[in-house]
N, C-alpha and C positions, 0 to 999 in steps of 0.2 A: 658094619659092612667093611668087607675088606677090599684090596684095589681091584682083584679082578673083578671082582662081582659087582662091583662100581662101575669099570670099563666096560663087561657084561649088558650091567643096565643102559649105560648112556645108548652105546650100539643101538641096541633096540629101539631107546627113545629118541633119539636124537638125529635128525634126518640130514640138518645143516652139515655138510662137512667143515665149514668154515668157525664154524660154534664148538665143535669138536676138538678142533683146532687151538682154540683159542682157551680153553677148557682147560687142554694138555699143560698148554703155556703157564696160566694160573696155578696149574699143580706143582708146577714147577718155581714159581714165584713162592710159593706159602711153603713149600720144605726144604728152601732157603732161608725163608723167614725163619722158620723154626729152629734151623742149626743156628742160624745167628742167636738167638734169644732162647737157647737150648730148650724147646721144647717137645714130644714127641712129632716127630715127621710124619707117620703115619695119619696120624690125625689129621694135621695142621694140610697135609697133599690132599684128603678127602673133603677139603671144605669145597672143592672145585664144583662135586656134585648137586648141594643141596639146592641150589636156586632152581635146575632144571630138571630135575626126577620126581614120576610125581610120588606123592607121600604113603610111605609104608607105615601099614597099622602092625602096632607092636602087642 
């Protein structure tokens, strides 16, 4: 999943604007993390999604 489709999803799902919010923030924390401990950003900013989207069958 890439970010939009990720910001896509939340939209839909996610009604709290204040969850959203805080969601962003987190994204922003872990591709921090990541350039700190060089690891791909990408990645590491879509960890925000997995606790609140429900689960996609692959």
């Amino acid at each position: 999943m890439d970010r939009e489709t990720a910001l896509k999803a939340i939209q839909e799902n996610v009604k709290n604007e204040n969850l959203i919010k805080h969601m962003l923030a987190t994204e922003a924390i872990m591709r921090a993390l990541a350039r700190r401990f060089t690891e791909n950003e990408e990645e590491w900013g879509l960890a925000f999604t997995n606790s609140h989207l429900p689960s996609q069958e692959v």
